[in-house]
MARTOR-528268 format. One record per residue: residue number from 1; x, y, z of N, C-alpha, C in turn. Coordinates in steps of 0.1 Angstrom, whole numbers, plus 5000, padded with zeros to 4 digits. Layout:
+-----+------+------+------+------+------+------+------+------+------+
:  nr :  n_X :  n_Y :  n_Z : ca_X : ca_Y : ca_Z :  c_X :  c_Y :  c_Z :
+-----+------+------+------+------+------+------+------+------+------+
: NUM :    X :    Y :    Z :    X :    Y :    Z :    X :    Y :    Z :
...
+-----+------+------+------+------+------+------+------+------+------+
//
This chain:
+-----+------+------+------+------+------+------+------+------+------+
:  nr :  n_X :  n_Y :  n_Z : ca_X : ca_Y : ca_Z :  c_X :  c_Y :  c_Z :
+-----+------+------+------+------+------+------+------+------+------+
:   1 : 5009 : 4988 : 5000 : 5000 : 5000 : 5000 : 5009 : 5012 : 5000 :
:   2 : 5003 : 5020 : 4993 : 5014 : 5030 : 4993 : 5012 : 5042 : 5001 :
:   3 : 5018 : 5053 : 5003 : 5023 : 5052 : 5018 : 5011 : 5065 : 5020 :
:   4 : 5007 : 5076 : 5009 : 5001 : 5084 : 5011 : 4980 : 5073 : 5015 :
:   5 : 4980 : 5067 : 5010 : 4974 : 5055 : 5011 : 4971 : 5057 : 5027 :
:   6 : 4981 : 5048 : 5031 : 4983 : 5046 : 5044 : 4984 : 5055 : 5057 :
:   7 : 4986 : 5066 : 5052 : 4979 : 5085 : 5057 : 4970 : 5082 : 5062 :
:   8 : 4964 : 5087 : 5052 : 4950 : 5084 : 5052 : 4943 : 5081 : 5056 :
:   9 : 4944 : 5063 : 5059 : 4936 : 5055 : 5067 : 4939 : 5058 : 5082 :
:  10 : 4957 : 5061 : 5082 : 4956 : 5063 : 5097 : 4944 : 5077 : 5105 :
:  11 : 4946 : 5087 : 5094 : 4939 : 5101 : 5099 : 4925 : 5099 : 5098 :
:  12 : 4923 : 5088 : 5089 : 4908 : 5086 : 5094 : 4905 : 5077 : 5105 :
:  13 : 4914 : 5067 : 5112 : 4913 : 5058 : 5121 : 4917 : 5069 : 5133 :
:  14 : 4919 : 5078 : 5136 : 4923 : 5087 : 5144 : 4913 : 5098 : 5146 :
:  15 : 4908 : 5099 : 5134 : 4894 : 5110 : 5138 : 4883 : 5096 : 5144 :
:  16 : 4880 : 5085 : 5139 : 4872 : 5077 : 5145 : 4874 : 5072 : 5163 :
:  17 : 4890 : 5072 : 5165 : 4892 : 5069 : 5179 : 4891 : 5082 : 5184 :
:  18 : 4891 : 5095 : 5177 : 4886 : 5106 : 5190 : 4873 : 5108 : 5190 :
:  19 : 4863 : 5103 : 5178 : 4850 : 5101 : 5184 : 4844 : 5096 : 5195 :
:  20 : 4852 : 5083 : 5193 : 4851 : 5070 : 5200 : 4852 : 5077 : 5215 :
:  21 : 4865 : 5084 : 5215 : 4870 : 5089 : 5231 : 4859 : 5099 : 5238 :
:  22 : 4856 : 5107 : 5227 : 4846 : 5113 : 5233 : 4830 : 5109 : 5236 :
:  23 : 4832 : 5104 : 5228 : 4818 : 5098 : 5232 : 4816 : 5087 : 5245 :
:  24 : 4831 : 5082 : 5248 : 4835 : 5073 : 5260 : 4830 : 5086 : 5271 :
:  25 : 4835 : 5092 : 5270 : 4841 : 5103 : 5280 : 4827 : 5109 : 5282 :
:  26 : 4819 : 5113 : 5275 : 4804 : 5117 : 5277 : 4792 : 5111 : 5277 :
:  27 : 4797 : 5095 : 5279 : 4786 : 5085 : 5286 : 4790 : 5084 : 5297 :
:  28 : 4802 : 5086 : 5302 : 4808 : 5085 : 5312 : 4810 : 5066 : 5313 :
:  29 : 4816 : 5062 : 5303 : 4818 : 5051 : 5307 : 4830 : 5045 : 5316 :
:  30 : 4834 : 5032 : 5307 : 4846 : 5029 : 5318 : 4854 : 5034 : 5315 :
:  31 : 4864 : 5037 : 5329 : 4876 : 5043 : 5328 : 4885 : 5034 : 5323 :
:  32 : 4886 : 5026 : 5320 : 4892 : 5015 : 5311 : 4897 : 5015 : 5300 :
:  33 : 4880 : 5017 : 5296 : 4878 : 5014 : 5282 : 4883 : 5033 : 5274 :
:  34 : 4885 : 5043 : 5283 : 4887 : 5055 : 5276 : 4901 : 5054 : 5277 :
:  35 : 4908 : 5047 : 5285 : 4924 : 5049 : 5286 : 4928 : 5040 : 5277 :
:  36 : 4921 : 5030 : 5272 : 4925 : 5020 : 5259 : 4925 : 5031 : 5243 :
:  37 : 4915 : 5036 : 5248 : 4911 : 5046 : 5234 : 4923 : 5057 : 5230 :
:  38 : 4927 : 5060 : 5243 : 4936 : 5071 : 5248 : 4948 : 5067 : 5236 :
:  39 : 4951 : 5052 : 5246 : 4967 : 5045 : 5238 : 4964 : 5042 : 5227 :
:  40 : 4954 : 5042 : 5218 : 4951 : 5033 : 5206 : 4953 : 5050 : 5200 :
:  41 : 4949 : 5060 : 5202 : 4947 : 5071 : 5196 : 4960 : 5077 : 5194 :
:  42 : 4967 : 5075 : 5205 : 4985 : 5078 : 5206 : 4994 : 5073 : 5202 :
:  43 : 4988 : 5058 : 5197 : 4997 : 5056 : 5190 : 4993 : 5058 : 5174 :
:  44 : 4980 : 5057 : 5173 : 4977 : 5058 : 5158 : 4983 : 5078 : 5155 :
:  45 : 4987 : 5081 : 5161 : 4994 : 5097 : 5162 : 5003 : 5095 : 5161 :
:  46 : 5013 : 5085 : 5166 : 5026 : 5083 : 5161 : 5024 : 5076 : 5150 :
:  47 : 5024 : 5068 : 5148 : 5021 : 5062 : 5134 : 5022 : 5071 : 5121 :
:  48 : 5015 : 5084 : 5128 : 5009 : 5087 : 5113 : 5024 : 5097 : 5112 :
:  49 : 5029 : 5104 : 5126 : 5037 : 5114 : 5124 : 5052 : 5108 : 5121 :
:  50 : 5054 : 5096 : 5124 : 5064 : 5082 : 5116 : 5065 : 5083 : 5099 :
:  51 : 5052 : 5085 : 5099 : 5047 : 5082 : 5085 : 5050 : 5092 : 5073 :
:  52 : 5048 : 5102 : 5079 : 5049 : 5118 : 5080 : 5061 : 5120 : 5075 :
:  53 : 5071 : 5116 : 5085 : 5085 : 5118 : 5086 : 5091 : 5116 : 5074 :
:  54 : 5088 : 5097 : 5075 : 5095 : 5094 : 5061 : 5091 : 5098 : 5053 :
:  55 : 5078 : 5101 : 5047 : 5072 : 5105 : 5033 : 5087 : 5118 : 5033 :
:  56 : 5086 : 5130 : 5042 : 5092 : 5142 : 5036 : 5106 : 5136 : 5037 :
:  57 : 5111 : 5126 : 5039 : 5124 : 5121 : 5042 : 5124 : 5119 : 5028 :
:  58 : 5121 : 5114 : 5022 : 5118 : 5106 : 5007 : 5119 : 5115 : 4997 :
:  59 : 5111 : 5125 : 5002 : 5108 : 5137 : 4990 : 5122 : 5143 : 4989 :
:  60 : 5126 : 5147 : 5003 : 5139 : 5149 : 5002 : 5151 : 5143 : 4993 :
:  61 : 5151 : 5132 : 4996 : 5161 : 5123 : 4988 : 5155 : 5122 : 4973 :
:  62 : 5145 : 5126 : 4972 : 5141 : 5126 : 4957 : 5149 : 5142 : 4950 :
:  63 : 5144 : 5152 : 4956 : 5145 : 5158 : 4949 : 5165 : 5162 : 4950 :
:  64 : 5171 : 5158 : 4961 : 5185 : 5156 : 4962 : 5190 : 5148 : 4950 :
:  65 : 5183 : 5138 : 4945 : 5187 : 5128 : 4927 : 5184 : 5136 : 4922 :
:  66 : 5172 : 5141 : 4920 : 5172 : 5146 : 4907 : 5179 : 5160 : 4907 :
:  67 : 5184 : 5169 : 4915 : 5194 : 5177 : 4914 : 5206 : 5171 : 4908 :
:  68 : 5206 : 5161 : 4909 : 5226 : 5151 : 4909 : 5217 : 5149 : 4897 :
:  69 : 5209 : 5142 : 4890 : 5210 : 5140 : 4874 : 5208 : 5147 : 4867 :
:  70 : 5199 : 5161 : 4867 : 5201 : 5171 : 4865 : 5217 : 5179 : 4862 :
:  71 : 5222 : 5175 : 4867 : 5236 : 5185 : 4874 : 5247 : 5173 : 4859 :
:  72 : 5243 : 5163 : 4864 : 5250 : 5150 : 4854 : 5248 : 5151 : 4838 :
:  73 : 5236 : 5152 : 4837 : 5225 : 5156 : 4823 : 5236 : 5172 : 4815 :
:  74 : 5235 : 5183 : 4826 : 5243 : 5192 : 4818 : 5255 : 5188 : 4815 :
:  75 : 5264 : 5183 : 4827 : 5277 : 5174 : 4821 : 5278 : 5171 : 4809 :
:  76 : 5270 : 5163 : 4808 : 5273 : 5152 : 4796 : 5266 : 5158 : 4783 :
:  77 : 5258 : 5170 : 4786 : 5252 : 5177 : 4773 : 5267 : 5186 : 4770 :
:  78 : 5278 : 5195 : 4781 : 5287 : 5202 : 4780 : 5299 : 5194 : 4770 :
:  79 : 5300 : 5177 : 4778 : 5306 : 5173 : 4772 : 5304 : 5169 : 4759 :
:  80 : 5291 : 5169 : 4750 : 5285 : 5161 : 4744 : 5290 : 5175 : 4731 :
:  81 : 5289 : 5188 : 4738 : 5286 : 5199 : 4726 : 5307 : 5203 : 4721 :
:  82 : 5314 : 5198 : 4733 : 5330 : 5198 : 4731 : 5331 : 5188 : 4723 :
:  83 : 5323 : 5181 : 4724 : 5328 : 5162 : 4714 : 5328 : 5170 : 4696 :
:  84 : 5316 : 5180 : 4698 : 5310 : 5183 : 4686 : 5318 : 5193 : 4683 :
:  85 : 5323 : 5198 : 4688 : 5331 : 5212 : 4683 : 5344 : 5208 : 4682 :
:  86 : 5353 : 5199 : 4684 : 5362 : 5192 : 4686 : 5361 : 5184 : 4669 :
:  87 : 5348 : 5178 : 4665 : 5348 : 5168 : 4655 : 5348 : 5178 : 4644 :
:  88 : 5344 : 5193 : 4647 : 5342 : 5203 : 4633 : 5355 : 5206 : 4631 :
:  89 : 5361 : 5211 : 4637 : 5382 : 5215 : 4640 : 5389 : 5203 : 4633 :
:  90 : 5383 : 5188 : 4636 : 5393 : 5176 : 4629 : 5388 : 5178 : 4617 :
:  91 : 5373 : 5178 : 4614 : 5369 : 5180 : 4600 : 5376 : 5191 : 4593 :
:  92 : 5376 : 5201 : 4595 : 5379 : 5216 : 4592 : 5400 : 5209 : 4588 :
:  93 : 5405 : 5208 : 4598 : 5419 : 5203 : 4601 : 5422 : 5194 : 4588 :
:  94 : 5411 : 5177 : 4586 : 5413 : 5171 : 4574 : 5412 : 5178 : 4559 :
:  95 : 5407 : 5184 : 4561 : 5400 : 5191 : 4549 : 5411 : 5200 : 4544 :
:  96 : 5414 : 5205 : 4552 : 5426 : 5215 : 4547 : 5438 : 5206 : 4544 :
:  97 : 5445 : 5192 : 4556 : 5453 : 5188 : 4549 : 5453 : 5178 : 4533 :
:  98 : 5438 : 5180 : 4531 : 5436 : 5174 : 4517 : 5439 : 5177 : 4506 :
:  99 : 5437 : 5195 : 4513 : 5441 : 5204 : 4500 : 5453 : 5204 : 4499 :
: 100 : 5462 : 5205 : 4510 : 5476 : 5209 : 4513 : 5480 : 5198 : 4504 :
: 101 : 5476 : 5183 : 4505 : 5481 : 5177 : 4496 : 5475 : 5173 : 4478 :
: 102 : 5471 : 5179 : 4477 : 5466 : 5178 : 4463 : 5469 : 5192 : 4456 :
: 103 : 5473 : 5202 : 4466 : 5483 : 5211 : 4457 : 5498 : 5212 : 4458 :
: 104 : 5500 : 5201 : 4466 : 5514 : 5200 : 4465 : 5516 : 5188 : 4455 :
: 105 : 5507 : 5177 : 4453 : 5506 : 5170 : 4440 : 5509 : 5178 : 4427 :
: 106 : 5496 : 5189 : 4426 : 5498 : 5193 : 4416 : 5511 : 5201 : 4413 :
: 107 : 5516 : 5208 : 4422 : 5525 : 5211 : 4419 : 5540 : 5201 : 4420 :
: 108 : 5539 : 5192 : 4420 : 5552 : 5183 : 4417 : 5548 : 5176 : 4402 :
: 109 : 5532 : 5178 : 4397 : 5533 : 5175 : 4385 : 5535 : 5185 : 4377 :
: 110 : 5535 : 5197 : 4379 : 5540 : 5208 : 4374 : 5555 : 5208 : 4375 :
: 111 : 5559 : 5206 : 4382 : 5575 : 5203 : 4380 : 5580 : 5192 : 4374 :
: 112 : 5577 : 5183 : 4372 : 5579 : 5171 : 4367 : 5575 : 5171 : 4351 :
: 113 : 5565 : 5183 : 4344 : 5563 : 5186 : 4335 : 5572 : 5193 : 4329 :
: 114 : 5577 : 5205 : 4340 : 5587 : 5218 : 4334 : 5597 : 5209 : 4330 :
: 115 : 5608 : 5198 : 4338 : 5618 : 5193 : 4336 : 5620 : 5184 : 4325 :
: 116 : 5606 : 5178 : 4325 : 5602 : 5170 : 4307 : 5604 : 5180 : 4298 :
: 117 : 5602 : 5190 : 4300 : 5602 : 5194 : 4287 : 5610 : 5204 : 4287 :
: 118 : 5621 : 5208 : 4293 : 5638 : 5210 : 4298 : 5643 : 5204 : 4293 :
: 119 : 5639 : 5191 : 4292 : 5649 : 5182 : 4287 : 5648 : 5180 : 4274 :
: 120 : 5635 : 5180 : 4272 : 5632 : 5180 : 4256 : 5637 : 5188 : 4248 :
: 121 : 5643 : 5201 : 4254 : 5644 : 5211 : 4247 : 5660 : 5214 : 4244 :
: 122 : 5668 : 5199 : 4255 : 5681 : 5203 : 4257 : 5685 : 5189 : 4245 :
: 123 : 5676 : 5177 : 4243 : 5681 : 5173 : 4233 : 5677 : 5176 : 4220 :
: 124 : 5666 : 5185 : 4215 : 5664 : 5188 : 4204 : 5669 : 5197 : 4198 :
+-----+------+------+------+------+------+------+------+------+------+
//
């Protein structure tokens, strides 16, 4: 049963034992039977303020996690947005050494052209 549940039933078994008490107490019954009512009512009062306790104990520790996953959640969104800005720089970084090498290609076939035909020109 769950605990707000179980509230409940106590605060209603606690309005019924102070009925009970009173209405002991204004037939004037036995003094017994109102000091039984008394303890049943005292303790159904601890019970409930037990009950009490832990519920806000709970909420407590709840909302203590979800601060810490919260707190974790931006972490890993911070880390998540470096991974990405990090991956545009290597992109950015490959890209350029692509060019770096495809114009230094082309220019060794440009050299390799001039010297062919240096040579051409030295046996003709």
């Amino acid at each position: 049963m769950e605990k707000e549940e179980m509230e409940e039933e106590l605060t209603e078994k606690i309005e019924a034992l102070q009925r009970e008490l009173g209405q002991a107490r204004a037939g004037a019954g036995d003094s017994r039977q109102v000091e039984e009512l008394k303890k049943d009512l005292c303790r159904a009062q601890e019970e409930l303020k037990d009950l009490r306790a832990e519920r806000q104990s709970q909420e407590v520790a709840g909302r203590l996690r979800e601060r810490e996953l919260e707190k974790q959640l931006r972490a890993e969104t911070d880390r998540g947005r470096g991974l990405e800005q990090q991956n545009v720089q290597l992109q950015k970084t490959l890209q350029q050494l692509r060019q770096d090498c495809e114009d230094a290609s082309k220019a060794r076939g440009v050299g390799t052209g001039l010297r062919r035909w240096r040579l051409r020109g030295l046996e003709g």
